[in-house]
C-alpha positions in Angstrom: 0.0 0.0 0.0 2.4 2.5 1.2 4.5 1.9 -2.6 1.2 2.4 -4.3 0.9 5.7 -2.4 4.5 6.5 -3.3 4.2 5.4 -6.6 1.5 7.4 -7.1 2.5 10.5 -5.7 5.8 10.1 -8.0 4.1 9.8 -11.2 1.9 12.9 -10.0 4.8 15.0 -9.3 6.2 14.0 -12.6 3.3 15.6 -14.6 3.5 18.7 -13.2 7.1 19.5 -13.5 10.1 21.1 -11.8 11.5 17.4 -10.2 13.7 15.7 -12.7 12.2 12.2 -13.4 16.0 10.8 -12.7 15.5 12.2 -9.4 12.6 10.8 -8.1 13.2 7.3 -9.5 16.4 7.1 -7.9 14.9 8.0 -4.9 12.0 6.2 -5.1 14.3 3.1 -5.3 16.8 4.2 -2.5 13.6 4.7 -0.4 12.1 1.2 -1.5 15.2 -0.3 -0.5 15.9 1.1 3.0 12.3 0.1 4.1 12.6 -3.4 2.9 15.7 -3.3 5.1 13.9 -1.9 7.9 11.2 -4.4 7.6 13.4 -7.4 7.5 15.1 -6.0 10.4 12.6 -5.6 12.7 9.3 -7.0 12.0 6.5 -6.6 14.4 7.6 -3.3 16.1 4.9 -1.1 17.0 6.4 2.0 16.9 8.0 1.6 13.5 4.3 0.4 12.3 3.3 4.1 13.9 6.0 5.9 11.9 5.2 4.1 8.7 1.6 5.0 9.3 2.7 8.6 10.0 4.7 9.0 7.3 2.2 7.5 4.8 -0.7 9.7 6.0 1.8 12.9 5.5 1.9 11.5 1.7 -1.4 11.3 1.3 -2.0 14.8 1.8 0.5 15.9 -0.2 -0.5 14.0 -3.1 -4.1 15.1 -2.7 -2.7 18.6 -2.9 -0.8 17.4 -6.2 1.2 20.4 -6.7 4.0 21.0 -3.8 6.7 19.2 -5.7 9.4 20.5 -3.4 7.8 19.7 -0.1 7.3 15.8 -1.5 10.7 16.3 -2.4 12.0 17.0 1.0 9.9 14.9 2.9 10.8 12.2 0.5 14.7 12.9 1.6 13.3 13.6 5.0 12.0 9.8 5.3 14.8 8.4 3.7 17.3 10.0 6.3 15.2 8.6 9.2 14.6 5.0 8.1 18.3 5.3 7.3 19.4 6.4 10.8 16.8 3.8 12.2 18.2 0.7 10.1 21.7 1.6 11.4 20.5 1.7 15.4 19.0 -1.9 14.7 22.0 -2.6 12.7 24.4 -2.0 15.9 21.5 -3.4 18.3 22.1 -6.9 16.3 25.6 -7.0 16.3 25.6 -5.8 19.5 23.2 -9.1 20.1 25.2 -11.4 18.0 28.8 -10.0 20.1 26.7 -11.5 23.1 24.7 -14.9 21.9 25.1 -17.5 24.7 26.0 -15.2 27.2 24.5 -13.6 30.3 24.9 -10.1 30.4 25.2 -8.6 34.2 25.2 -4.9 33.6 27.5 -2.7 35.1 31.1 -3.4 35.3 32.8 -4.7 38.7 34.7 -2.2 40.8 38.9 -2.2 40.6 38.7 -3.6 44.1 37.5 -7.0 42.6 38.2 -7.0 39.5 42.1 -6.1 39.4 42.6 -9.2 41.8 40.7 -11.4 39.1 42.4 -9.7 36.1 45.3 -10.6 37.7 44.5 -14.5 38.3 43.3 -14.4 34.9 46.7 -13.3 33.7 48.4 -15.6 35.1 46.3 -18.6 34.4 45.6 -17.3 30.8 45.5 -21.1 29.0 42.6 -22.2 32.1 41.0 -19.0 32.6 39.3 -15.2 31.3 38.1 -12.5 32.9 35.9 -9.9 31.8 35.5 -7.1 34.0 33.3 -5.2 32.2 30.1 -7.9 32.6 31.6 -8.9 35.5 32.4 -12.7 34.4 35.2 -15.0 34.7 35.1 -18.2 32.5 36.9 -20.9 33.2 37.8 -23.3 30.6 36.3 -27.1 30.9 39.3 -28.9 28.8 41.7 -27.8 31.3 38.8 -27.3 34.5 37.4 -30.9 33.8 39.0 -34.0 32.4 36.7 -35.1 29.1 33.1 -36.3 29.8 34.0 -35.5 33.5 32.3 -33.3 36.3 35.3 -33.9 38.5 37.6 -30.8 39.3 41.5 -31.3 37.9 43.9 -30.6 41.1 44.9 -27.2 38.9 41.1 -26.0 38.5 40.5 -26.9 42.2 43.5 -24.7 43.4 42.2 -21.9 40.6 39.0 -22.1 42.4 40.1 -21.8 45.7 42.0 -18.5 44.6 38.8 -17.2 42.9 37.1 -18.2 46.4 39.4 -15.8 48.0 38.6 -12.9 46.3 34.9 -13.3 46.2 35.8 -13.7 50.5 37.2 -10.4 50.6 35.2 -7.2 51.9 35.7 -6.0 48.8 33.1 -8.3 47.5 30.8 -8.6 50.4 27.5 -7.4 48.9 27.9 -9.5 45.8 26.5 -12.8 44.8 27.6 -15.7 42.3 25.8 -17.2 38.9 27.7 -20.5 38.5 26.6 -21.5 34.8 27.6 -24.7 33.0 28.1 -25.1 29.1 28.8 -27.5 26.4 29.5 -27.8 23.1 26.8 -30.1 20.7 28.9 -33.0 20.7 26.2 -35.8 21.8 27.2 -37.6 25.5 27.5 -41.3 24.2 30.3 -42.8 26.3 29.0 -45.4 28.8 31.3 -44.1 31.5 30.0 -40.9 31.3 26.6 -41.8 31.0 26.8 -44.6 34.0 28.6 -41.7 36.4 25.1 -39.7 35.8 26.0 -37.3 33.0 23.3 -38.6 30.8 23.5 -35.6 28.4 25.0 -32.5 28.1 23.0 -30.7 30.4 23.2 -32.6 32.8 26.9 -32.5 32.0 26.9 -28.7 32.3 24.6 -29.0 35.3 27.0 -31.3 37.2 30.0 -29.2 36.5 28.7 -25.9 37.8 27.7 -27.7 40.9 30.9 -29.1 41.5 32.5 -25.2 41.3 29.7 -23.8 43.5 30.8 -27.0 45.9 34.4 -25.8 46.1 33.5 -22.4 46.4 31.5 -22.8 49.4 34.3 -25.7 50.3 36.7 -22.5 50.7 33.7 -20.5 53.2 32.0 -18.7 50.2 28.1 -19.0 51.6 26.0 -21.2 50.1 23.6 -18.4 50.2 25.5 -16.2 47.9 25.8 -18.7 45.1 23.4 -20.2 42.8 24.3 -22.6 39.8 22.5 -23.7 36.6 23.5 -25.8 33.1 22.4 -24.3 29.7 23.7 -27.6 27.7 24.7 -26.7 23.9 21.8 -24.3 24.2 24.2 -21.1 24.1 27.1 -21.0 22.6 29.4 -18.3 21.9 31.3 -19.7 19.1 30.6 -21.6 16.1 30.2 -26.1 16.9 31.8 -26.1 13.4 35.1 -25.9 14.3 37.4 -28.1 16.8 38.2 -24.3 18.3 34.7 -23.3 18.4 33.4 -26.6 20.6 36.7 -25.8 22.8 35.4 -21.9 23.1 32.2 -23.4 24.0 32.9 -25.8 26.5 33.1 -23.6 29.5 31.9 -23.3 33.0 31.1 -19.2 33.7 31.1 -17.7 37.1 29.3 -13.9 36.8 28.9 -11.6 39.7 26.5 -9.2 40.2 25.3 -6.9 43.0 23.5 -9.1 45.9 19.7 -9.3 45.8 19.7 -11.1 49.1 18.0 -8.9 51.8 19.4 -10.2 54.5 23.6 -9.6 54.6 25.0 -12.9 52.9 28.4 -11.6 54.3 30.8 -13.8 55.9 32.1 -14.5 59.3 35.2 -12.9 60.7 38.4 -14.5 59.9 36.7 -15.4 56.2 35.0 -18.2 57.4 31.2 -18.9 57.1 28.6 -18.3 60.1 27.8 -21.9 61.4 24.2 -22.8 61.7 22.6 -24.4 65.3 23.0 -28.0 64.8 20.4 -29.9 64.5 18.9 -33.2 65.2 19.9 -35.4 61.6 17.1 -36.1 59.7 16.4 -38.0 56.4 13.5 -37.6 54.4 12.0 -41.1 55.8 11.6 -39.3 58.9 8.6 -38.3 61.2 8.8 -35.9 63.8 6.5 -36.8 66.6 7.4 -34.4 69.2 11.0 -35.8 70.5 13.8 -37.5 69.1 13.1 -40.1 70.8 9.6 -40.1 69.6 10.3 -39.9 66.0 9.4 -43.4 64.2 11.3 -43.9 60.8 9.1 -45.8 58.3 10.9 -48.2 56.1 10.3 -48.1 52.5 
């Protein structure tokens, strides 16, 4: 409809003079051409359907008037300057969006306090480890973290872990809390070993290899309450499962921090080491309490 409109207006232009006809046909195709761009890019959009509609409506009018060849001409330009500054904000919004597929963005970047001490471990662990400070993630590297089809830290990850548990200890990082996330690459788990040791497939592959970082972590008195873990499988990559570099990129377990949401303080004790709860009476989840302990009857499955 809205090239009809155009179309029309164009040929009514024509007729009465002062526009060159190799003006408006080269427009009319550069303007054709940036809207089917625009469409493509973002289909759906409200407030681009709104513009369109505004900017047909204004046509309208001026081809009902049928003789204000300049003022088509300039709203003509007009248009084609705006859908061409909107196609390149959804052009760098895309890129943006393909610079971060399969990853979790945090927001805003980590202060020096914390991130100069990871920097630093990164540095010097470069083949096992990255940082980046400005989302506030550090990725650790499965092939070196785990051994292949394993969930089981390597004595090198477990001491890496222990000095990234020292840092997230600190004061420095006392109102933060901890995204443990798991990743694989789209290789299909198919060794019986792997499978028999419950890593059935890759997410629960991922799964069972974020747990065992947010284990250590809370091994070395990070609280439990400060941490939370999950597997994403071959669902996100970040490079392409083409490649034998790619699936290594890809297998990775990341560990992003971001301002606590806890309300109460999920700080730790004095001395670095985690509050102690009251003990309590053991219990498994056979067991009913009926009053006292000595009370309690356990029924058999």
């Amino acid at each position: 409809m809205a090239r009809r409109i155009l179309a029309l207006g164009v040929v009514g232009l024509l007729l009465t003079g002062c526009v060159s006809r190799d003006q408006y046909e080269a427009l009319k195709m550069e303007r054709n051409s940036i809207a089917e761009q625009l469409a493509t890019a973002q289909t759906g959009s409200s407030a681009d359907r709104a513009s369109a509609e505004a900017w047909k409506s204004q046509q309208e009018r001026l081809i009902t008037a049928g003789n204000d060849q300049e003022k088509a001409l300039l709203l003509a330009n007009k248009e084609n300057a705006e859908l061409t500054a909107r196609n390149r904000e959804l052009q760098s919004k895309y890129e943006s969006a393909l610079n971060n597929q399969g990853q979790i963005v945090m927001g805003a970047a980590l202060p020096q306090e914390i991130a100069g001490p990871l920097d630093q471990l990164a540095k010097e662990n470069s083949t096992s480890v990255e940082f980046d400070a400005a989302r506030g993630v550090l990725k650790l590297k499965s092939d070196v973290t785990f051994n292949k089809g394993s969930a089981e830290l390597t004595p090198q990850a477990k001491n890496i872990v222990d000095k990234v548990a020292s840092i997230l200890n600190s004061p420095s990082a006392r109102n933060y809390e901890f995204l443990v996330a798991g990743h694989t690459d789209n290789t299909p788990v198919s060794n019986p070993a792997t499978i028999a040791a419950g890593h059935k497939d890759n997410m629960y592959l991922s799964s069972h290899r974020a747990i065992s970082v947010s284990k250590e972590l809370v091994a070395q008195h990070v609280s439990p309450q400060r941490i939370g873990y999950i597997g994403f499988g071959d669902q996100r990559p970040i490079a392409s499962n083409t490649t034998t570099e790619g699936q290594s990129r890809n297998r990775r377990v990341e560990i992003m921090i971001s301002p606590t949401t806890v309300k109460s303080s999920p700080g730790i004790a004095e001395g670095g080491i985690a509050p102690q709860k009251k003990a309590t009476p053991a219990l498994n989840k056979d067991t009913v309490s009926g009053g006292t302990v000595e009370q309690k009857q356990i029924i058999t499955k």
